[in-house]
N, C-alpha and C positions, 0 to 999 in steps of 0.2 A: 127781138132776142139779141142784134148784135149789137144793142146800145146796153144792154144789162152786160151783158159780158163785158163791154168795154170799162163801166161803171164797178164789176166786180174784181177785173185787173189792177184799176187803180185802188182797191179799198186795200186787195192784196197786197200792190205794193207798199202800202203806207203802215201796213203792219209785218212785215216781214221780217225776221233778226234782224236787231242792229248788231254791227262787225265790228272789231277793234280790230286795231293794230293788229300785224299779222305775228304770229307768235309760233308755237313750238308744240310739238306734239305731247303736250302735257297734260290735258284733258283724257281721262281713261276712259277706255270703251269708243273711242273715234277712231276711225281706220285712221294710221300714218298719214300725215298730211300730205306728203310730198312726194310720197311712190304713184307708180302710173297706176293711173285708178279710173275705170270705165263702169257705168251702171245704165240700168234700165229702171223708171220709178211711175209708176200711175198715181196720180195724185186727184184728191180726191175733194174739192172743198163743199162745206153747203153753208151758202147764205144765211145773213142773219132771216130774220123776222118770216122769211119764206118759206124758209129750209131747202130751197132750189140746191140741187146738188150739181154739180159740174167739175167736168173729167178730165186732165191731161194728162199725156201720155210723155213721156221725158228720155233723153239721152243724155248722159252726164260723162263728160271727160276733161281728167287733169294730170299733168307731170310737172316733172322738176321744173324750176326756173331760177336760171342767178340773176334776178330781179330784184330789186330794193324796195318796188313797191308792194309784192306780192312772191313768194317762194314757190307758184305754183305758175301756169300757164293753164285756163280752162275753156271749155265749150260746151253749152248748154244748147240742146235743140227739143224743142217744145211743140206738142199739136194736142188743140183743144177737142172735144166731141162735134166741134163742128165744123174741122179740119181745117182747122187758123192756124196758121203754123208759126213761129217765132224761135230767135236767136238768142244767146248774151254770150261775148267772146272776151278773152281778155289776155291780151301775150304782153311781154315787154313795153309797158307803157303807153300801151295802144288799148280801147274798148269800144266794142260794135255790140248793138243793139238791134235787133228788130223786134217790131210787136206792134199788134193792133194796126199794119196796114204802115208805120213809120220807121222811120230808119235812122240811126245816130251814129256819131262816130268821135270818137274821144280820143286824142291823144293829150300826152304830158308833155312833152317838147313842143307841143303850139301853145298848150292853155294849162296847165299845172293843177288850177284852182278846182275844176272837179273832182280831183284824185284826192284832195287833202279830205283828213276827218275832222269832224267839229263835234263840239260840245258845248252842253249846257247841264247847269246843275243836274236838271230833272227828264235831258234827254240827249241823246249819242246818235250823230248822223254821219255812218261813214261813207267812204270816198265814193263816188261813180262804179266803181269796177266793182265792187266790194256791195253793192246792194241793189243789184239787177232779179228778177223776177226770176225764183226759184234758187236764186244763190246760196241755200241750205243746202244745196244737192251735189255742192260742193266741198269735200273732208276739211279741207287748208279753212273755208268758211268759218262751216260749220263749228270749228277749233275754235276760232275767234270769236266766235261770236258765246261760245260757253267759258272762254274765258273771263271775257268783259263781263260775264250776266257776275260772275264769281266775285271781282270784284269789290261789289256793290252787298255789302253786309246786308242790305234790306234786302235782296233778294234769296230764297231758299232753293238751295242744289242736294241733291242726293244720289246716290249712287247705287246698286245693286250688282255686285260684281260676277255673281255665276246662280240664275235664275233657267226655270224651264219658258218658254216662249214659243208657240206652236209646235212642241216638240224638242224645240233646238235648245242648245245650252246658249244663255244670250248674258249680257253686261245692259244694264237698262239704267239711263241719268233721267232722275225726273228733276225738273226746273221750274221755279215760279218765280216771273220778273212783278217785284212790286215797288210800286209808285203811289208816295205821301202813304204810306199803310194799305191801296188796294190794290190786289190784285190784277194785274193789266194783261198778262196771259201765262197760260200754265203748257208745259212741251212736258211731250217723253221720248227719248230716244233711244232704240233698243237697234243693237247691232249684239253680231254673233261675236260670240266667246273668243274661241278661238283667231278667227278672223279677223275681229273687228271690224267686218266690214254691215253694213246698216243692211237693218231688217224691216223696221216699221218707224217711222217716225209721227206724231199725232202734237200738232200745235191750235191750241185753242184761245182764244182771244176775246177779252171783255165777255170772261166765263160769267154762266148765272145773271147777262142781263139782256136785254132784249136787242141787242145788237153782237149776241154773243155770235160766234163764226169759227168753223174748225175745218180744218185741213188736214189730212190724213195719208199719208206716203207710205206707198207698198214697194219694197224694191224685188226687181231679180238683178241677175249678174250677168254680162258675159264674162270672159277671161278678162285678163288685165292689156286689156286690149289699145295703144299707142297711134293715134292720128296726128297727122301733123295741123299746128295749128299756130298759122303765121298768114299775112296779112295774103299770100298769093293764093294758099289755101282753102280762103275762107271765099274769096272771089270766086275759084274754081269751085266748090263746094255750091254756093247762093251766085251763080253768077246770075241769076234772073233778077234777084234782087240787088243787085251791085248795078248794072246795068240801070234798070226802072228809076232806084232812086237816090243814086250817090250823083251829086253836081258835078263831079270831078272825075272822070274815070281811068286819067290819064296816070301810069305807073311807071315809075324807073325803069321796071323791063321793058320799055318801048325806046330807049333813049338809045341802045346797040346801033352803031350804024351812024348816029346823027350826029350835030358837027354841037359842040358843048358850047352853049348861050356863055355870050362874056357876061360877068361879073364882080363886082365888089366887095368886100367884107373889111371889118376891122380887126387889127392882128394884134398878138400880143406886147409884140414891137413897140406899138403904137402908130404906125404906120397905115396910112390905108393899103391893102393888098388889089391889087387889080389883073384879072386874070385876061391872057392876052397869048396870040400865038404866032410864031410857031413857038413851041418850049423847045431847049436843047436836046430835052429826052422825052422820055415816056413819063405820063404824072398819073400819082394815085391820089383820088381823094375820099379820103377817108370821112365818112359824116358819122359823128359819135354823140354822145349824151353823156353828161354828168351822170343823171338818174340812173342809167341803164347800167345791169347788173355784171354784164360780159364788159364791160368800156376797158377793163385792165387787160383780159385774155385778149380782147380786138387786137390793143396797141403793141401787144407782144407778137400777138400771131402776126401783124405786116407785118413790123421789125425782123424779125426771124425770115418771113419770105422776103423783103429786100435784101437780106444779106445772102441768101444763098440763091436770088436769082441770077440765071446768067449774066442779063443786063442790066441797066443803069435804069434804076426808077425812082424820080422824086416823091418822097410825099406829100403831101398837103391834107392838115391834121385839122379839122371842120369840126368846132363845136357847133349844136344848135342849141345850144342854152345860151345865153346874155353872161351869166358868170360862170366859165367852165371850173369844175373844181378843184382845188389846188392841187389833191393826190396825183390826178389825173395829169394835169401841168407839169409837177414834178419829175411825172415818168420821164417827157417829153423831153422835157428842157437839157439839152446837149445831146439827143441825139443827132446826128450829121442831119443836115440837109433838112432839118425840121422848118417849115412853115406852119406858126399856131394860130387858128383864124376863128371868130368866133360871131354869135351871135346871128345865126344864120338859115334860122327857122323857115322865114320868106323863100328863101333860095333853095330849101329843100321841096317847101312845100311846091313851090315854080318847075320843078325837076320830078313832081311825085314819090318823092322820100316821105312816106308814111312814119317809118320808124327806122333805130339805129339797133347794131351799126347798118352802114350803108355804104358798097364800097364799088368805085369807077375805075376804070382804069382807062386812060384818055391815051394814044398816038399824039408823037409829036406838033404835030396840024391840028389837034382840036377835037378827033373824029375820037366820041365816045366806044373803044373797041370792046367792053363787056358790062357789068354789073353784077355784082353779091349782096344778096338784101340777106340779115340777120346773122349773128353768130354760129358757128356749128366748131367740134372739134377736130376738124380737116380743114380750116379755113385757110391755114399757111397754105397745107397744098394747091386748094383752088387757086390761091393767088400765084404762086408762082406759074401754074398754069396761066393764065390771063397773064402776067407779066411777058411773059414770052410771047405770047399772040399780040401784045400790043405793038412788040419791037419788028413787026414782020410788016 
């Protein structure tokens, strides 16, 4: 049974939306893409030629992101009928995966290439984050993926704006993606009226032939219920699984207390930079991302808490991309005291910097005195906090 299921994962994956570019909430009858959106869905599929049906049970949640790759930040938690349980996460540039007993982990500041979408005449393969097992269950997705079918003149969309549906007043899009003139699968998606929020979604693939296969999505609701979902969370949450089978389990919040590894980087100077102690003052270093959606709020929030801390703190401004991008530079370039280092993926990774921002606040001597992993909008504050504990 757990070699059919494994075999049935993968068939699902390989038919499940393909995603475009992330777009806008233009698609009618889709809840809002980008408001915090939490569900409950049983899903339903049965096999071709067997007609085996087999059950998951699904949690779905997504919020805002000022992300470039993606406008949403989500989390999918998955349990089969025979309580297999799986993941697919996706924040800022970062994607974790569990299923079927493995474990993946994607970022876009180590490896770029999975995140891009590709194409071809007669097929659309999007990014990593963008096409994980159940990623329909997703609004922000799901948007994408009826825009792209849209498109494509060869395929037929339709809409039904205010129909009866178990009672409910519902908006029901029915879709047929087709390929050289055949039909390759036909969807309907029906969400409520009012709400927009999904009632029943029914995807059937390679209809009318003997490998035909349909999946059928019941949702309920709780409220619009808000989890946090960032790399420390996601540890907390699956630490069994983070433990068992991440290679690395070592994280920037272990580093408080410890004496900061010298290192190298190349700066924009063109100088090598060589970090080395004691420093005159207290150093903040900032690890950021081109890609990442917060990079301008990051640079403003230090800026704003070096000027109004009581003490003297350098920055040191750490791209992990090879070409930091010119906006980004711009900001930079004249403010006081700017060191621009880049290229420095390694040394994140060497420090457990998952994702950006990422921010240290090092004592004159070396000694790492705190850490702030990710954007929030109280970041100044924290910092100024931490500034002052570093000068003590």
């Amino acid at each position: 049974m757990k070699h059919s299921l494994s075999i049935t994962l993968l068939i699902l994956a390989s038919i499940l939306p393909a995603l475009a570019q992330h777009s806008t909430d233009a698609v009618p009858g889709i809840p809002h893409t980008t408001e915090p959106y939490s569900a409950k869905a049983t899903i339903s599929i049965t096999l071709p030629i067997t007609q085996q049906e087999i059950t998951y049970y699904a949690n779905a949640y997504s919020n805002h992101s000022n992300d470039r790759l993606l406008p949403v930040k989500y989390l999918i938690e998955a349990t089969d009928s025979l309580d297999s349980h799986s993941f697919f996460a996706y924040f800022n540039g970062n994607y974790y995966t569990y299923s079927g007993q493995k474990f993946r982990e994607y970022h876009w500041a180590q490896d770029s290439v999975p995140f891009i979408d590709k194409s071809t005449p007669n097929r659309y393969s999007p990014g990593v984050h963008k096409s994980g097992l159940f990623s329909f269950l997703i609004p922000a997705l799901l948007s994408e993926q009826l825009n792209h079918l849209a498109q494509n003149a060869d395929n037929i969309i339709s809409h039904t704006r205010d129909t009866l549906v178990w009672g409910k007043r519902c908006s029901v899009i029915k879709a047929e993606e087709r390929i050289n003139g055949v039909t390759s699968r036909e969807m309907e998606y029906i969400s409520d009226s009012g709400t927009r929020r999904p009632v029943r979604y029914r995807i059937i693939t390679s209809p009318a032939t003997t490998g035909e296969q349909s999946i059928e999505i019941v949702f309920s609701h709780n409220s619009n219920d808000t989890i946090a979902i960032d790399e420390q969370a996601l540890i907390n949450r699956y630490s069994n699984i983070f433990s068992a089978h991440r290679t690395n389990t070592f994280s920037a919040s272990n580093l408080t207390g410890t004496r900061l590894p010298d290192f190298t980087l190349p700066s924009l100077s063109g100088e090598r930079y060589i970090w080395e102690t004691p420093q005159p003052s207290p150093t903040a270093l900032i690890f950021i991302n081109s890609a990442e959606g917060t990079t301008v709020a990051t640079i403003k929030a230090v800026n704003d808490a070096i000027d109004e801390s009581p003490i003297t703190i350098t920055p040191l401004w750490i791209f992990t991309d090879k070409n930091p991008d010119e906006h980004a530079i711009s900001i930079l370039d004249g403010t006081p005291r700017s060191t621009i280092l880049f290229n420095a993926q390694r040394l994140a990774t060497q420090l457990g910097i998952a994702g950006t921002p990422a921010i240290l606040t090092i004592d004159k001597n070396g000694t790492v005195k705190n850490t702030l992993l990710g954007y929030s909008p109280t970041l100044n504050q924290e910092l100024i906090q931490q500034f002052i504990l570093s000068g003590n």
